[in-house]
BAFI-3210 file (N, C-alpha, C; in Angstrom, 3 decimals, decimal comma, padded with zeros to 6 digits):
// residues 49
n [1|2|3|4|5|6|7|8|9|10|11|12|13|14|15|16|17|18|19|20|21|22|23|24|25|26|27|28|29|30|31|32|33|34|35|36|37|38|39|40|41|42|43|44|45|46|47|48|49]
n.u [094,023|095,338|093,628|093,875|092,857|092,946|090,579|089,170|087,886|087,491|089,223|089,489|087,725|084,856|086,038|085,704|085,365|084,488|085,099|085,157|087,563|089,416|092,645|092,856|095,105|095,501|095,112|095,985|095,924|095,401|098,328|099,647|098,200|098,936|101,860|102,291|101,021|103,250|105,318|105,632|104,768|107,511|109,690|109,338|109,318|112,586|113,645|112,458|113,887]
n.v [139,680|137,107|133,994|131,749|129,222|126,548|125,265|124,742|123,118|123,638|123,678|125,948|129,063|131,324|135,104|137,301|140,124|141,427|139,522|136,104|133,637|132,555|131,009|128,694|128,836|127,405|124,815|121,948|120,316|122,290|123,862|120,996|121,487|123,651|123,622|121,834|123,305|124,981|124,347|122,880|125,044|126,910|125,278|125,415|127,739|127,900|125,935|126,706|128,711]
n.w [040,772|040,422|040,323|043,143|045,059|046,277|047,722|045,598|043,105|040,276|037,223|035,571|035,761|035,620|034,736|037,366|036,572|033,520|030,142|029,818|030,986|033,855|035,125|037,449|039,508|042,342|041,853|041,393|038,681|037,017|036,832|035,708|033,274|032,094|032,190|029,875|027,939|027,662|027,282|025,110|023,741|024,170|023,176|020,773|019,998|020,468|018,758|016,086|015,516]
ca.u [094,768|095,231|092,810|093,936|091,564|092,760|089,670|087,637|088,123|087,543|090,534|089,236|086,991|084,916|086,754|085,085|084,908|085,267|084,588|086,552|088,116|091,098|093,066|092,787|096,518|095,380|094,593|097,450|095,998|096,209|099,712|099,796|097,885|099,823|103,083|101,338|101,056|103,958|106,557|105,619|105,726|108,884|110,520|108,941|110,636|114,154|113,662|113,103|114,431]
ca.v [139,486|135,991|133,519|130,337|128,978|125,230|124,280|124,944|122,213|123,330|124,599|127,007|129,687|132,762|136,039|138,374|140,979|141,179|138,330|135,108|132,508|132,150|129,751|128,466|127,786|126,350|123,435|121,019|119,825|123,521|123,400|120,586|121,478|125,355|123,120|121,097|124,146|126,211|123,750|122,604|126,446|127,414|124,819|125,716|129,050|127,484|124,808|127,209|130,642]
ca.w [039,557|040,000|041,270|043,725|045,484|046,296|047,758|044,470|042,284|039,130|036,399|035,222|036,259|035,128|035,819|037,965|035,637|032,336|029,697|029,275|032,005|034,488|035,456|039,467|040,196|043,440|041,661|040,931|037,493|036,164|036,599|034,675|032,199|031,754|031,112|028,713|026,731|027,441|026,954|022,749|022,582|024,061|022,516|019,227|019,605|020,597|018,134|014,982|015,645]
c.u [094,934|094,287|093,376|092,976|092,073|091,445|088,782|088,480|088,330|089,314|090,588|087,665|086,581|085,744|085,241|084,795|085,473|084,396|085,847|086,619|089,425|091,426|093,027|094,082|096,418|095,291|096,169|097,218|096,332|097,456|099,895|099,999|098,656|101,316|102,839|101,255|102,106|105,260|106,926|106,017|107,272|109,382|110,413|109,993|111,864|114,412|113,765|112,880|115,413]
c.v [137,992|134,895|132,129|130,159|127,380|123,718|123,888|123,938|121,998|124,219|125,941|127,659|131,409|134,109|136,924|139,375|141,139|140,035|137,579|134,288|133,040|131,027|129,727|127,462|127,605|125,292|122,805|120,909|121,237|123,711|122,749|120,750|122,953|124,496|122,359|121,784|124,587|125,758|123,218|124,680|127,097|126,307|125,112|127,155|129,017|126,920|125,736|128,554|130,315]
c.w [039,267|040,934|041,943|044,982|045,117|046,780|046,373|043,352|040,609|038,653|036,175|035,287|035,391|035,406|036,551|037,275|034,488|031,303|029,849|030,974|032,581|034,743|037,186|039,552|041,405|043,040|040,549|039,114|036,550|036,038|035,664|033,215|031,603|031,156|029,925|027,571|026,478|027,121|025,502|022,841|022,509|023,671|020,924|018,785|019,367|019,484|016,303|014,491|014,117]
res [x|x|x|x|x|x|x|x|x|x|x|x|x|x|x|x|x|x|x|x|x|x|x|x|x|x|x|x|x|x|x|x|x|x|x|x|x|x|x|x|x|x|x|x|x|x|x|x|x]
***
């Protein structure tokens, strides 16, 4: 269901089955980059509910 895998370097990865990408929260910069997104939106929500 979810893939980490800190040795593997990249962000993001094919899934196994299926179409489309995951994310490899083994990897620090995904982190990053997940708040990066998720923080403009929930504030967008807070901001104008």
């Amino acid at each position: 269901m979810f893939y980490v895998n800190p040795a593997d370097p990249s962000i993001l990865v094919e899934k196994r089955f299926g179409i489309g990408y995951t994310v490899n929260l083994g990897n620090r910069w995904s982190w990053v980059a997940l708040v990066v997104v998720l923080v403009p939106a929930a504030l967008g929500v807070i901001f104008l509910r």
